[in-house]
C-alpha positions as CSV (number, residue, x, y, z in Angstrom):
1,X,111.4,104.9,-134.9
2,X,112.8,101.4,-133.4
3,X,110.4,98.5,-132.4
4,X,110.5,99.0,-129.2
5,X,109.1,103.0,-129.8
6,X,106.8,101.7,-132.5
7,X,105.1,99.4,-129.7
8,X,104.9,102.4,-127.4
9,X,103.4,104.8,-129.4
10,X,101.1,102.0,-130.7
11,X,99.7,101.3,-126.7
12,X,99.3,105.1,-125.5
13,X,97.8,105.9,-129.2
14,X,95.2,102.6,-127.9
15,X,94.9,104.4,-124.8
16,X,94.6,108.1,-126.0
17,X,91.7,106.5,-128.6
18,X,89.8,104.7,-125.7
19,X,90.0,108.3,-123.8
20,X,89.1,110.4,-126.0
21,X,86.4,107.8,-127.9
22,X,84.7,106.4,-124.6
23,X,85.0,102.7,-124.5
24,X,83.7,102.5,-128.3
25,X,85.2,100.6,-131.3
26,X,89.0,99.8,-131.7
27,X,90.8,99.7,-134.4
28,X,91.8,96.4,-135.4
29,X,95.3,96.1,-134.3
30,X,93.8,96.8,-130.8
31,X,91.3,94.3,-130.6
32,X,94.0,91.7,-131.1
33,X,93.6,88.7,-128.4
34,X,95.8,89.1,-125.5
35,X,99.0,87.7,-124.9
36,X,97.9,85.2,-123.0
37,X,95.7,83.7,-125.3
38,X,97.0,80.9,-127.2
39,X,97.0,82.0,-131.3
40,X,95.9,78.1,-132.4
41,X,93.2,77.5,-133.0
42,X,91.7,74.9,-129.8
43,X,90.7,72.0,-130.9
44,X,88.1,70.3,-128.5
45,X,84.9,69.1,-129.1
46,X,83.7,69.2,-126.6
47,X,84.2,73.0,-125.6
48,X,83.0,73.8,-128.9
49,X,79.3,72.0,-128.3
50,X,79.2,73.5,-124.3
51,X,80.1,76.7,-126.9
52,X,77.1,76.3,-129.2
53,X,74.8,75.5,-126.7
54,X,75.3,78.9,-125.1
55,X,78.0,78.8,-122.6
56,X,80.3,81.5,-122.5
57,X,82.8,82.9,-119.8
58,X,83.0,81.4,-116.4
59,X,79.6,79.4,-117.2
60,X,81.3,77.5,-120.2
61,X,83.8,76.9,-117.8
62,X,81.9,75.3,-115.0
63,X,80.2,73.6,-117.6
64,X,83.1,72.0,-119.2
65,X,84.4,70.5,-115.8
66,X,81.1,69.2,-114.6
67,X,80.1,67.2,-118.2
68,X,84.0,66.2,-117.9
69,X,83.0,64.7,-114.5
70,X,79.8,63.3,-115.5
71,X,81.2,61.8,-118.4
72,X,84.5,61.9,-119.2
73,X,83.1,64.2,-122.2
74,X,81.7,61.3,-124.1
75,X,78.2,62.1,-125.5
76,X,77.0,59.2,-126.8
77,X,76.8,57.5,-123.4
78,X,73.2,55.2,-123.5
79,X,72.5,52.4,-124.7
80,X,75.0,49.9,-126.9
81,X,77.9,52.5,-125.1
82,X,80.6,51.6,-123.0
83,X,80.2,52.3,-119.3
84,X,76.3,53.2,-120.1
85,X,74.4,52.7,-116.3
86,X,71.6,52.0,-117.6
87,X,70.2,55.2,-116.5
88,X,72.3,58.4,-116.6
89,X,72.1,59.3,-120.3
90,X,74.7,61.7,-122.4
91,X,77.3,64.3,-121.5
92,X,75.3,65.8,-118.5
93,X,74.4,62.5,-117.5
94,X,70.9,63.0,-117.6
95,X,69.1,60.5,-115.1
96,X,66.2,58.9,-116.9
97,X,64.2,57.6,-113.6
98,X,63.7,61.5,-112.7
99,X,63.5,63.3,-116.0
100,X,62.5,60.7,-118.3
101,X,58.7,61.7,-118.2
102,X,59.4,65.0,-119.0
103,X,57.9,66.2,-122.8
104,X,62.1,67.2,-123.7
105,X,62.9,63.4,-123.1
106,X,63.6,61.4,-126.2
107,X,66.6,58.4,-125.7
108,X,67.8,59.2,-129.2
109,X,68.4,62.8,-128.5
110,X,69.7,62.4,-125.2
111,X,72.7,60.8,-126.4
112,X,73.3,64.2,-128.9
113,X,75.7,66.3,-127.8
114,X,74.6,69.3,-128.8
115,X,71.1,68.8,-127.6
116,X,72.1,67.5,-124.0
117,X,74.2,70.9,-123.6
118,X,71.5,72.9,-124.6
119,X,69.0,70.8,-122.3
120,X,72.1,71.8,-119.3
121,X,71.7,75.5,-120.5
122,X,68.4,75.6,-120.0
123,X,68.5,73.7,-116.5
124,X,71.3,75.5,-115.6
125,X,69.8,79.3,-116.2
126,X,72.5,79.7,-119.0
127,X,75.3,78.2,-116.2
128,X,74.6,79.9,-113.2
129,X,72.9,77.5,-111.5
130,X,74.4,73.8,-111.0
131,X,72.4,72.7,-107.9
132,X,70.8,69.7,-110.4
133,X,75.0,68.9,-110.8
134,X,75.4,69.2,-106.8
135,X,76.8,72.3,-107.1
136,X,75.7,75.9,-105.5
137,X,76.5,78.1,-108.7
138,X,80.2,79.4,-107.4
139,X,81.5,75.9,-107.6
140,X,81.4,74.8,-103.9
141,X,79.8,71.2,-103.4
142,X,76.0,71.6,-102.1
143,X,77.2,68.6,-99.5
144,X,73.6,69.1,-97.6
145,X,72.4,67.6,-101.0
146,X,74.5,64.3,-101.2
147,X,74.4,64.0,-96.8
148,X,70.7,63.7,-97.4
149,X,70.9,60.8,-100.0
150,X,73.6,58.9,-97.1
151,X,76.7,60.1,-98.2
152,X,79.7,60.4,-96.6
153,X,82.1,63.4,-96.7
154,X,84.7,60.9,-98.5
155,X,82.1,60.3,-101.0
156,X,81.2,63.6,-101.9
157,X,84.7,64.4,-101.6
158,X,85.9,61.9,-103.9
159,X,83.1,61.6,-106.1
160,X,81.7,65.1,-106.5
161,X,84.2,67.7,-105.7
162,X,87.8,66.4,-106.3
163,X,86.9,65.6,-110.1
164,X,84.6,69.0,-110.9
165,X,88.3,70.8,-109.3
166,X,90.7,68.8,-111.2
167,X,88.5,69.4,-114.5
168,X,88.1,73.3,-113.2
169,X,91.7,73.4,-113.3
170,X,92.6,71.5,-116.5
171,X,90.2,73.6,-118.3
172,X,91.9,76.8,-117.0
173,X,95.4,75.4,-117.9
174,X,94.8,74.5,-121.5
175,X,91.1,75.6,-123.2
176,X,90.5,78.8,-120.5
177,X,93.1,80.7,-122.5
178,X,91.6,79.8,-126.3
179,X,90.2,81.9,-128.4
C-alpha cells in the first residue's frame, strides 16, 4: 500500500471507529495534535502560570492578553520593581486602594504569579467575566466604565482596547496554536 493509501485508510478507519464507537476513546495515533499545532514544546511563562491557575481555551486567551496589557507579563511588579505605581500590584495589576482591605490581600503574595492568576480566576468566574479588567466577557471595551471615570474615547482607545487586541492577536499567532 503506498503512503499516500496508508494515510487514507488510516483517516476513514478514524472515522469508521468514531461511527461505529460514538464519540468514545481513540486510539492513539488519532488523538495526535492537529496539524496546526506547533510540535515544540511553547515555552512561556507566563501562559504556563495563566495555565496553572485555571485558564483554559478562549479564557486563557483573554487572560493572556489582558495581564500582557496590564503588565507587560512581569509578575513581580510592587515594590523595589521597575515601573511599580505605587499601587497597581502584580501581573493583573491588582489596585491596592480598592482591594487592599480585602482578607486575600497580602503585598508579598501579590507580587506571585501564580497566586495573582489564581486571584484573576476567581474574579474573573474562571475567565468569563473581565468587567473588573474593563472588559464585557467577549472582549469588547465596557467604554460606559472608563466615560464615567472622564475618559475620552482616545483614551480608552489607546489605553484599554488597542493593547488587549494587539495582545489578543499575538497570542493567537504564536502561543494559540501550542500544545
Amino acid at each position: 500500500m503506498s503512503g499516500m493509501s496508508r494515510f487514507r485508510a488510516s483517516i476513514l478507519g478514524g472515522i469508521a471507529l468514531v461511527i461505529v464507537c460514538g464519540l468514545g476513546a481513540l486510539p492513539a495515533e488519532a488523538t495526535a495534535a492537529p496539524i496546526w499545532v506547533s510540535s515544540q514544546s511553547c515555552t512561556n511563562s507566563l501562559r504556563d502560570t495563566l495555565f496553572e491557575a485555571g485558564f483554559r481555551g478562549v479564557n486563557l486567551h483573554e487572560a493572556w492578553a489582558i495581564a500582557m496589557r496590564e503588565s507587560n507579563g512581569e509578575a513581580n511588579l510592587g515594590p523595589g520593581s521597575p515601573g511599580f505605581n505605587g499601587h497597581d500590584w502584580g501581573l493583573f495589576q491588582w489596585n491596592k486602594p480598592s482591594w487592599g482591605s480585602q482578607s486575600w490581600w497580602n503585598d508579598s503574595k501579590m507580587v506571585n504569579g501564580l497566586y495573582n492568576a489564581r486571584l484573576a480566576y476567581r474574579m474573573s468566574s474562571g475567565g468569563r467575566d473581565w468587567s473588573l479588567w474593563g472588559l464585557d466577557g467577549r472582549g469588547r471595551t465596557k467604554a460606559d466604565l472608563y466615560a464615567n471615570y472622564g475618559w475620552s474615547s482616545q483614551q480608552i482607545y489607546s489605553w484599554i482596547t488597542q493593547p488587549y487586541e494587539r495582545y489578543f492577536r499575538a497570542f493567537s499567532a504564536t502561543l494559540g496554536r501550542c500544545r
